[in-house]
C-alpha positions as CSV (number, residue, x, y, z in Angstrom):
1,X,-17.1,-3.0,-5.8
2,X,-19.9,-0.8,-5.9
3,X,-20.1,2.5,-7.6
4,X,-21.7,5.9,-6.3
5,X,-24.0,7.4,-9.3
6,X,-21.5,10.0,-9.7
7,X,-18.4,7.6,-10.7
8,X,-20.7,5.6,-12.6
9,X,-21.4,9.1,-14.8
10,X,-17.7,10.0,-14.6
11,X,-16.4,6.7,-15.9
12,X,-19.6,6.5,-18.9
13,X,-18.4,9.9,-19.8
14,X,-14.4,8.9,-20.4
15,X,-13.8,8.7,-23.3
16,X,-13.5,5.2,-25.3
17,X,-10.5,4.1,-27.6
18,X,-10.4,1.8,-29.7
19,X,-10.6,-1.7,-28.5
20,X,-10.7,0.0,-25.1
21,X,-13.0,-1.5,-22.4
22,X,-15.8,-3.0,-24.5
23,X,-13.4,-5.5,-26.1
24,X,-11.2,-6.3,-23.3
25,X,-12.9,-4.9,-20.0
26,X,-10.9,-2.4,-18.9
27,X,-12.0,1.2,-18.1
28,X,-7.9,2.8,-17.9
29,X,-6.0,1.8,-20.7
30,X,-3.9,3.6,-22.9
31,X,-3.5,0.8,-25.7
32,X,-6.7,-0.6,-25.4
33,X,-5.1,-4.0,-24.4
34,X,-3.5,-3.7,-21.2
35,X,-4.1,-2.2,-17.9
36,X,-2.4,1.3,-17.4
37,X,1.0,0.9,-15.8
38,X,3.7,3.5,-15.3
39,X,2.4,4.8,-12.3
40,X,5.6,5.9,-11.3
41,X,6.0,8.0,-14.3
42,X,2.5,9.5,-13.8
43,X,2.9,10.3,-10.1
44,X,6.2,12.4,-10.6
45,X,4.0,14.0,-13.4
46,X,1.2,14.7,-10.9
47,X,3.5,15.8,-8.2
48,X,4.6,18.2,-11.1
49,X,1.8,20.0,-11.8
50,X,0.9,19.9,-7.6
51,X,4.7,21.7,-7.3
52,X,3.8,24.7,-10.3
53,X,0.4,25.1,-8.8
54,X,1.8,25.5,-5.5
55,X,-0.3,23.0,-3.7
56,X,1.1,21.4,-0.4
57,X,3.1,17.5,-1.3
58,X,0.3,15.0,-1.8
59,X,0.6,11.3,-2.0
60,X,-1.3,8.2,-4.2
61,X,-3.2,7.6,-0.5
62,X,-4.6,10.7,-0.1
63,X,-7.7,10.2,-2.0
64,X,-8.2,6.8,0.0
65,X,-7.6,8.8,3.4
66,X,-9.8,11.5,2.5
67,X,-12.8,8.7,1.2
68,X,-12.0,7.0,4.7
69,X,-12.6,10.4,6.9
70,X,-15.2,11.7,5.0
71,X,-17.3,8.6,5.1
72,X,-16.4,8.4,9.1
73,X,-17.8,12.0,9.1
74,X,-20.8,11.1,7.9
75,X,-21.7,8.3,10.3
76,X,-20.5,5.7,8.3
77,X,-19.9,2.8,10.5
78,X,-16.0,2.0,11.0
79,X,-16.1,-1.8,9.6
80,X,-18.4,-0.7,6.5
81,X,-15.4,2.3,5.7
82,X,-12.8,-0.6,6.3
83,X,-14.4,-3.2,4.1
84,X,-15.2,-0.4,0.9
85,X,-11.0,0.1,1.3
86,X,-10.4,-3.7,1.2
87,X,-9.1,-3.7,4.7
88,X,-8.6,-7.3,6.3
89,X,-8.5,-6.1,9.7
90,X,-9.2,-3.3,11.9
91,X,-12.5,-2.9,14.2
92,X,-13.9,-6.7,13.2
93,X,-10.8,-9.1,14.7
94,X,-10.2,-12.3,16.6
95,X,-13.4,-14.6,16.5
96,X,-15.7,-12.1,14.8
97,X,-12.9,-12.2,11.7
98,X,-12.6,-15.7,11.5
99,X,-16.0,-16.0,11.5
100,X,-17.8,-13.0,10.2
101,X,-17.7,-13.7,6.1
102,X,-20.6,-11.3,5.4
103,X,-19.2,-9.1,2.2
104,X,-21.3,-6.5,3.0
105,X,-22.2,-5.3,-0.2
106,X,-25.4,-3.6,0.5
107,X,-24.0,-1.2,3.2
108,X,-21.0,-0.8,1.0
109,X,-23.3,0.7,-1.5
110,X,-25.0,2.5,0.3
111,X,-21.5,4.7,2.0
112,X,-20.5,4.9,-1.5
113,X,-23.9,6.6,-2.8
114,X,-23.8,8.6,0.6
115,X,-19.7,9.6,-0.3
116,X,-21.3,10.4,-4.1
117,X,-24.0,13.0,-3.0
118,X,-21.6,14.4,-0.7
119,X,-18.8,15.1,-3.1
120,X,-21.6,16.4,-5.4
121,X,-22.9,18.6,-2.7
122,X,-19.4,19.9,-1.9
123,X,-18.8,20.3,-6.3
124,X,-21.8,22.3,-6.9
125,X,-22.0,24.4,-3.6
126,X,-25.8,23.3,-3.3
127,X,-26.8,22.9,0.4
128,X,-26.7,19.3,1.7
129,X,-30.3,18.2,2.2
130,X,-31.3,16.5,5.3
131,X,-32.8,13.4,4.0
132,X,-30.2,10.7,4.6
133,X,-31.0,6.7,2.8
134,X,-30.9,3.7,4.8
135,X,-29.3,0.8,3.7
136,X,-31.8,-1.6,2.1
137,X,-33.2,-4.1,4.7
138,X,-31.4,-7.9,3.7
139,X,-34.1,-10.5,2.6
């Protein structure tokens, strides 16, 4: 999956533990070996903190919602928001599905750079500019 500029940044910025992801590929890790897991344990910790700050209730799909509408506010075509979530199906069904095997990497890229100067613009208060980039023509 693609990466905006701005997760690329955050993720070289994290920092690295010993035998972390340069021996063993992984970016979260909290032993250096495996994958993070206790989610559960994490979430309850989360909703924790969201309780004490008084913040309304909040779930693990709220980031993915809020991704999904903000790239639909910005024009970002329906089937291009589906396929950066890893949706199966949605707007492109029956035929077109079966069919249609295009990964659309390009135009995935391209929301998720769009989503990356728009969170940026929102973090830093900076105006949004009006120069918007297209997606990169396929050769």
């Amino acid at each position: 999956m693609p990466l905006s500029e701005s997760a690329l940044r955050i993720l070289e910025a994290l920092p690295q533990i010993e035998g972390g992801r340069t021996s063993v590929g992984l970016v979260f890790t909290t032993n250096g070996k495996t994958a993070v897991s206790g989610f559960s344990k994490a979430k309850r910790a989360f909703d924790k903190a969201i309780d004490a700050a008084k913040l309304d209730h909040w779930t693990l799909h709220d980031p993915r919602r809020s991704c999904a509408s903000g790239m639909a506010s910005l024009g970002i075509a329906p089937h291009i928001v589906e396929s950066v979530l890893n949706h199966r199906s949605g707007t492109i069904k029956g035929v077109a599905r079966v069919y249609n095997r295009y990964n659309y990497l390009s135009e995935k890229t391209s929301a998720l750079q769009a989503w990356g100067r728009h969170l940026d613009t929102l973090i830093s208060g900076a105006e949004a500019g009006n120069v918007v980039e297209l997606a990169k023509a396929r050769g």
